[in-house]
N, CA, C and O atoms as a Maestro MAE file, in Angstrom:
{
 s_m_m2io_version
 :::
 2.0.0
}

f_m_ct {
 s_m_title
 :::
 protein
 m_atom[172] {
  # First column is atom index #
  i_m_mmod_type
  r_m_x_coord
  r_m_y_coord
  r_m_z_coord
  i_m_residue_number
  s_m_chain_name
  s_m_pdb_residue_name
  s_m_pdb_atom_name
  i_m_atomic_number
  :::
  1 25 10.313 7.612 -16.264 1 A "UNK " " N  " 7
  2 3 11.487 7.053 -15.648 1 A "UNK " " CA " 6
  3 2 12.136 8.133 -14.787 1 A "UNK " " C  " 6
  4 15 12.101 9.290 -15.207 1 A "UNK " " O  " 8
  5 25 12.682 7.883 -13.707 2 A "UNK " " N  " 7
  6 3 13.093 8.940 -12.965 2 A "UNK " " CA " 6
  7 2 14.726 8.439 -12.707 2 A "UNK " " C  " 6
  8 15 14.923 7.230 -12.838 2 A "UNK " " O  " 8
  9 25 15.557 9.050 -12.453 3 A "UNK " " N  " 7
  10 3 17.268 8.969 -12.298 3 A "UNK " " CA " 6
  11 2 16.954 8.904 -11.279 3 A "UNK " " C  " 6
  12 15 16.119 9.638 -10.751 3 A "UNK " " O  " 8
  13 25 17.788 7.652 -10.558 4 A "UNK " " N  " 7
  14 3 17.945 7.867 -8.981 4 A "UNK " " CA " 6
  15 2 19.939 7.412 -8.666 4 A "UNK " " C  " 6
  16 15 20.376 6.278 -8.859 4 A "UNK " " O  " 8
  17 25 20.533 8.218 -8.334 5 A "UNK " " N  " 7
  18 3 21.790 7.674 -7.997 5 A "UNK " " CA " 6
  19 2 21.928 6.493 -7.371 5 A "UNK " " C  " 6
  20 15 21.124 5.953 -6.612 5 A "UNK " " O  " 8
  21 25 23.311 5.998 -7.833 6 A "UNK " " N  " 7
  22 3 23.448 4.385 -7.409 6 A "UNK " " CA " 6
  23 2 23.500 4.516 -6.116 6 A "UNK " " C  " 6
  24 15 22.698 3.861 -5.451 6 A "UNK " " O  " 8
  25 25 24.372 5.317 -5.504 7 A "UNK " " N  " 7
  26 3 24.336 4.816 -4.235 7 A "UNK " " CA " 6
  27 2 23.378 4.925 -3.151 7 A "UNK " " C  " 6
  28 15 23.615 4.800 -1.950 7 A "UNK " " O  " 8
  29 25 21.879 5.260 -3.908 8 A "UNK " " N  " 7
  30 3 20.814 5.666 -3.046 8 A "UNK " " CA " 6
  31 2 19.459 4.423 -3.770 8 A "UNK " " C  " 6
  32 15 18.233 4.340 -3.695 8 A "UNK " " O  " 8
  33 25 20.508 3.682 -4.404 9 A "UNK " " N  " 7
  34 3 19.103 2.791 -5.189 9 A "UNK " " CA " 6
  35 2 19.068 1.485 -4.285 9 A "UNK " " C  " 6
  36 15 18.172 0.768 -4.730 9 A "UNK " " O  " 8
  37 25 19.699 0.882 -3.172 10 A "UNK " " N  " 7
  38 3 19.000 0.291 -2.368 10 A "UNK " " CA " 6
  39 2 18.139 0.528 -1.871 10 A "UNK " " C  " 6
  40 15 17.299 -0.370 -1.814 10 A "UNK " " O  " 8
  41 25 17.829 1.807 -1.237 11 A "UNK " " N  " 7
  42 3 17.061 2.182 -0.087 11 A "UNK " " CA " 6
  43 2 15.649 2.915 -0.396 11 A "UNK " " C  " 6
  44 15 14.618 3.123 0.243 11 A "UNK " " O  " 8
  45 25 16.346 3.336 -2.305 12 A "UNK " " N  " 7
  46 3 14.883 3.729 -2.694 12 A "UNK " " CA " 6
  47 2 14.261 2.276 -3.422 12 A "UNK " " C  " 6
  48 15 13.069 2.315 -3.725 12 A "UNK " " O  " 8
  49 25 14.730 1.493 -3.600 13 A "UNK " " N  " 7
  50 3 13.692 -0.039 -3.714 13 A "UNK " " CA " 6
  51 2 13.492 -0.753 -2.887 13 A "UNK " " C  " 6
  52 15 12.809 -1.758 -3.086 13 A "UNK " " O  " 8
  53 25 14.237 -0.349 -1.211 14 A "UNK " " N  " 7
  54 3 13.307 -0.684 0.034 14 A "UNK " " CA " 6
  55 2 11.762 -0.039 -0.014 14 A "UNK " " C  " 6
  56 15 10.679 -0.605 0.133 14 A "UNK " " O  " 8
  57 25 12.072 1.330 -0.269 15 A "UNK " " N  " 7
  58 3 10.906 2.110 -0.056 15 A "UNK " " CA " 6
  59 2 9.580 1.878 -0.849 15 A "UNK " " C  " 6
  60 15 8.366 1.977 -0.668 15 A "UNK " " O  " 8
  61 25 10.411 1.535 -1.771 16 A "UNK " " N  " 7
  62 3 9.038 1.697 -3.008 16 A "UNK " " CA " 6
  63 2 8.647 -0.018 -2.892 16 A "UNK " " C  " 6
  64 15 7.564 -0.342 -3.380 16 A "UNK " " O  " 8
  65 25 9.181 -0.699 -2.499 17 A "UNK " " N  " 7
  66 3 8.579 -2.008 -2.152 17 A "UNK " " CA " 6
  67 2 7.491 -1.886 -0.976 17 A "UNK " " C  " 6
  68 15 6.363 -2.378 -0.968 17 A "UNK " " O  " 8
  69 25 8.029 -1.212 -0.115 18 A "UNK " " N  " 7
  70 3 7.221 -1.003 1.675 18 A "UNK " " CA " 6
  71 2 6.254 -0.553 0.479 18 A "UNK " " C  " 6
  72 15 5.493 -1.468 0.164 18 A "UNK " " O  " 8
  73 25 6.101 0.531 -0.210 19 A "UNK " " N  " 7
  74 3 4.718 1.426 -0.716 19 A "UNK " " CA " 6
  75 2 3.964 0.523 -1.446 19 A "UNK " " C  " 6
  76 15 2.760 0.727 -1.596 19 A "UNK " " O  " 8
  77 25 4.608 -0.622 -2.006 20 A "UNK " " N  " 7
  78 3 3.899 -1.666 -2.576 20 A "UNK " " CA " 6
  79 2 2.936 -2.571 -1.655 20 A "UNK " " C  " 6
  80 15 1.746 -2.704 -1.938 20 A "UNK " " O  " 8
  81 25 3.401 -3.051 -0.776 21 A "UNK " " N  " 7
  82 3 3.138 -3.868 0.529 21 A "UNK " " CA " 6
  83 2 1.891 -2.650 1.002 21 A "UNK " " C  " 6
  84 15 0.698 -2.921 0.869 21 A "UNK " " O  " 8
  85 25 2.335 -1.377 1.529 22 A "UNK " " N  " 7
  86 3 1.562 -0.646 1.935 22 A "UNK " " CA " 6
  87 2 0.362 -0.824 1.674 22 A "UNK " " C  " 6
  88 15 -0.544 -1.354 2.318 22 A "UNK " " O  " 8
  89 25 0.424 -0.057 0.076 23 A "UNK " " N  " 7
  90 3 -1.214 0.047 -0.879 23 A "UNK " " CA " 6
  91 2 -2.380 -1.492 -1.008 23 A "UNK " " C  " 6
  92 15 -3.608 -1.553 -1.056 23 A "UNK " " O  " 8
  93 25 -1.290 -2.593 -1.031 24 A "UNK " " N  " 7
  94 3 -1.818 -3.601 -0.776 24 A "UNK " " CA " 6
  95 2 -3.000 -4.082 0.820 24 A "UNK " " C  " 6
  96 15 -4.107 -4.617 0.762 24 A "UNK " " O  " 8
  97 25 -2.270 -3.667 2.009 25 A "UNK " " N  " 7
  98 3 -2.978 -3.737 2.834 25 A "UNK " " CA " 6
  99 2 -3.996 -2.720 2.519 25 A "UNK " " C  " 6
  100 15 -5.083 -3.223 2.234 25 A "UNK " " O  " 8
  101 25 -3.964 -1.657 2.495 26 A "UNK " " N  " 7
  102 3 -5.132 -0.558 2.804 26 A "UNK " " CA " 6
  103 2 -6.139 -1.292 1.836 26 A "UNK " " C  " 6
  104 15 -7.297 -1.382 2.244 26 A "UNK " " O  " 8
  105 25 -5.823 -1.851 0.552 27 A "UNK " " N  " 7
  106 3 -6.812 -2.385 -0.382 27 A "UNK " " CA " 6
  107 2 -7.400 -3.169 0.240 27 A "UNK " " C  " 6
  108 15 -8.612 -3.006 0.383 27 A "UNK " " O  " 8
  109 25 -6.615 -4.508 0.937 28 A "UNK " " N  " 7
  110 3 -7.554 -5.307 1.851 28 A "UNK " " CA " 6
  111 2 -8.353 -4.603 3.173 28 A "UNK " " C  " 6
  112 15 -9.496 -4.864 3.550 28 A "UNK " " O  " 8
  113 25 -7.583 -3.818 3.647 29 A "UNK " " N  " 7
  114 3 -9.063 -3.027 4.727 29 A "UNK " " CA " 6
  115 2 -9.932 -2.494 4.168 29 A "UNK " " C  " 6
  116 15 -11.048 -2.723 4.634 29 A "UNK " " O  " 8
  117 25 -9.849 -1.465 2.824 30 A "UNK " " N  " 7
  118 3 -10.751 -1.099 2.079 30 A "UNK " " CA " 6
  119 2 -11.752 -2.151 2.059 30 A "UNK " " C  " 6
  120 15 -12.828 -1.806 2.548 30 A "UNK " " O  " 8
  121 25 -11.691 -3.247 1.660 31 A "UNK " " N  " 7
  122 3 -12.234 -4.234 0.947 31 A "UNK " " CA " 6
  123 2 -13.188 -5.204 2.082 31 A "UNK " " C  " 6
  124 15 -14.309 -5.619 1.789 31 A "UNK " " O  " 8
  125 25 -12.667 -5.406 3.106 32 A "UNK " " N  " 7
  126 3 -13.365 -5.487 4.575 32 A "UNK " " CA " 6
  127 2 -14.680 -4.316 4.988 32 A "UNK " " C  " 6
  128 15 -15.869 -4.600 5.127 32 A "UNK " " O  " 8
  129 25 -13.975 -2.815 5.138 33 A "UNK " " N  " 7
  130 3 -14.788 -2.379 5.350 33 A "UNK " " CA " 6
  131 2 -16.093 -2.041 4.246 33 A "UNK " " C  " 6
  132 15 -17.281 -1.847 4.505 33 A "UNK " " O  " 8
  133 25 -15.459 -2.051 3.065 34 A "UNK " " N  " 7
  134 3 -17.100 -2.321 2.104 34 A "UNK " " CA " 6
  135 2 -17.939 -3.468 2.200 34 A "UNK " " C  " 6
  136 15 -19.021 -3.390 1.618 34 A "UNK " " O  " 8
  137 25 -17.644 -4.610 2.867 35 A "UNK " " N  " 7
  138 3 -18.145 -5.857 3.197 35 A "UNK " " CA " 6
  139 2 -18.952 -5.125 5.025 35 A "UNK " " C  " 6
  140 15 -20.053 -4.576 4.977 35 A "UNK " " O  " 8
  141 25 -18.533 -5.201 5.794 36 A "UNK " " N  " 7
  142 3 -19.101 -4.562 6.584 36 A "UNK " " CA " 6
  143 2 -20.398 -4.121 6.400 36 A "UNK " " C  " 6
  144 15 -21.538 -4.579 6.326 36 A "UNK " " O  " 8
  145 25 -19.403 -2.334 6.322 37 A "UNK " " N  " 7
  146 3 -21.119 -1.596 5.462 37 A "UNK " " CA " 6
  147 2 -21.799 -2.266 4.786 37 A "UNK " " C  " 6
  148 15 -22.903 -2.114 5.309 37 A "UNK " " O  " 8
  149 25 -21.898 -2.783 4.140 38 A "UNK " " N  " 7
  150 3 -22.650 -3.481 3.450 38 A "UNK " " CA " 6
  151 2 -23.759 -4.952 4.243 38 A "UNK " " C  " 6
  152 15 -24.726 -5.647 3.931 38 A "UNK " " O  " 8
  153 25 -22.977 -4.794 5.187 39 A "UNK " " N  " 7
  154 3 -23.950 -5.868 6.242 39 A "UNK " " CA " 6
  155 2 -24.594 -4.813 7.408 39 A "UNK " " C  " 6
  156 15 -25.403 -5.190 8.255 39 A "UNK " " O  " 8
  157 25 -24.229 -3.808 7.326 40 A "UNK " " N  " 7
  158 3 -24.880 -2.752 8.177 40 A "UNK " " CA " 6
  159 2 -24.008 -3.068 9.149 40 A "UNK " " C  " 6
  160 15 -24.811 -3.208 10.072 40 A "UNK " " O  " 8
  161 25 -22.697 -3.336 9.735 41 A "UNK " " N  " 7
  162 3 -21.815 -3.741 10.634 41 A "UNK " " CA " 6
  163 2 -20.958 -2.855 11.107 41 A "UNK " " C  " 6
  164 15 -20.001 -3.081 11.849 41 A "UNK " " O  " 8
  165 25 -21.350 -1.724 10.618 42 A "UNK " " N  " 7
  166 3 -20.143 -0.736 10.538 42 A "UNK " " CA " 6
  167 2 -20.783 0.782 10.469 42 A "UNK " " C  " 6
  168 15 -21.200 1.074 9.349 42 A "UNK " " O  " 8
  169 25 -20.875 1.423 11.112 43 A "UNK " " N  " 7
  170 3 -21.676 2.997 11.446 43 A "UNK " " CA " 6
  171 2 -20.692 4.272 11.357 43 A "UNK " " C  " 6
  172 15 -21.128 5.404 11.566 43 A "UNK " " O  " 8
  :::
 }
 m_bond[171] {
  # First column is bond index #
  i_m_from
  i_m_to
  i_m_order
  :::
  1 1 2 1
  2 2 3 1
  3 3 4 2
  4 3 5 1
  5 5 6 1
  6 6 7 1
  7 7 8 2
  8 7 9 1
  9 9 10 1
  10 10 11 1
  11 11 12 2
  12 11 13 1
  13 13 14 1
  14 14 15 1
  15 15 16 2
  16 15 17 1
  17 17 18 1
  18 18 19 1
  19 19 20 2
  20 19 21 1
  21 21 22 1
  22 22 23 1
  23 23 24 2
  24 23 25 1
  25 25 26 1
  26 26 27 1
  27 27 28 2
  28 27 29 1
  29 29 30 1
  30 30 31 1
  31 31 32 2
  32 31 33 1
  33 33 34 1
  34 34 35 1
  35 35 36 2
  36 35 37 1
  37 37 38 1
  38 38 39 1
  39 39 40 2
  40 39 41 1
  41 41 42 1
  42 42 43 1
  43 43 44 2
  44 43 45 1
  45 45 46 1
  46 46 47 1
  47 47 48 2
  48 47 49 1
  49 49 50 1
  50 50 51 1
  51 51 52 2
  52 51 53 1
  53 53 54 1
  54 54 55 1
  55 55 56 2
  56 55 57 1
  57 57 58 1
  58 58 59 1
  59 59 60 2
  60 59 61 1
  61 61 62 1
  62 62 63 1
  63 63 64 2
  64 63 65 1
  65 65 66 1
  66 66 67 1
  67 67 68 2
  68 67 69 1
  69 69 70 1
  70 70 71 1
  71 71 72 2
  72 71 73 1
  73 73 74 1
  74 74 75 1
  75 75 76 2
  76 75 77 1
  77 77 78 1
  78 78 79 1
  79 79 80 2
  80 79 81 1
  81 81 82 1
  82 82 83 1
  83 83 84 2
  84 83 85 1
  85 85 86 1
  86 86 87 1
  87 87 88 2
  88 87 89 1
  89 89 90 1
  90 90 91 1
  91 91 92 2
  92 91 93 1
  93 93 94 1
  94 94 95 1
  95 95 96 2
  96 95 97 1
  97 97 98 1
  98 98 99 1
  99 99 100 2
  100 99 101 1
  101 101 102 1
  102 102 103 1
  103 103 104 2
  104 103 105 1
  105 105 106 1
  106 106 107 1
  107 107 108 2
  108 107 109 1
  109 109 110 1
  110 110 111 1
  111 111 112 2
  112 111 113 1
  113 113 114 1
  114 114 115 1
  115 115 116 2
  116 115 117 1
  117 117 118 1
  118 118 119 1
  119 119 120 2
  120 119 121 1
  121 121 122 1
  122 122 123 1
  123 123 124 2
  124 123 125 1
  125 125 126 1
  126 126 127 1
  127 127 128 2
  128 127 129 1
  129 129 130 1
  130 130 131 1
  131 131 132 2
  132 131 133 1
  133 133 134 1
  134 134 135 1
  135 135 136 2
  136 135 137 1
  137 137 138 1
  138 138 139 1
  139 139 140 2
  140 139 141 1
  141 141 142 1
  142 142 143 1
  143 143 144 2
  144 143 145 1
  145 145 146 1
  146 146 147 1
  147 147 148 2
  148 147 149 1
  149 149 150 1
  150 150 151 1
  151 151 152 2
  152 151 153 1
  153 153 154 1
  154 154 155 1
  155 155 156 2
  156 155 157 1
  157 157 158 1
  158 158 159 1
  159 159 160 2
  160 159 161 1
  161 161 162 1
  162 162 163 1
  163 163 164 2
  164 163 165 1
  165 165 166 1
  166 166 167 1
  167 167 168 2
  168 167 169 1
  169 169 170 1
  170 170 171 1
  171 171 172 2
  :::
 }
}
């Protein structure tokens, strides 16, 4: 658990939401480009 002051806890559960959203896309490009390679589509 980490302390984060109140008046900075909007903006750090903007952030850590964006990092949620973030990791999510890269998983789906990840997940494309192993489909790719895998068809030889991708060098």
């Amino acid at each position: 658990m980490v302390y984060v002051p109140a008046k900075t806890l909007p903006e750090v559960e903007r952030r850590v939401g964006m990092t949620g959203l973030i990791e999510d896309v890269l998983a789906e490009i990840s997940a494309i480009n192993v489909e790719l390679l895998a068809r030889g589509e991708m060098d």
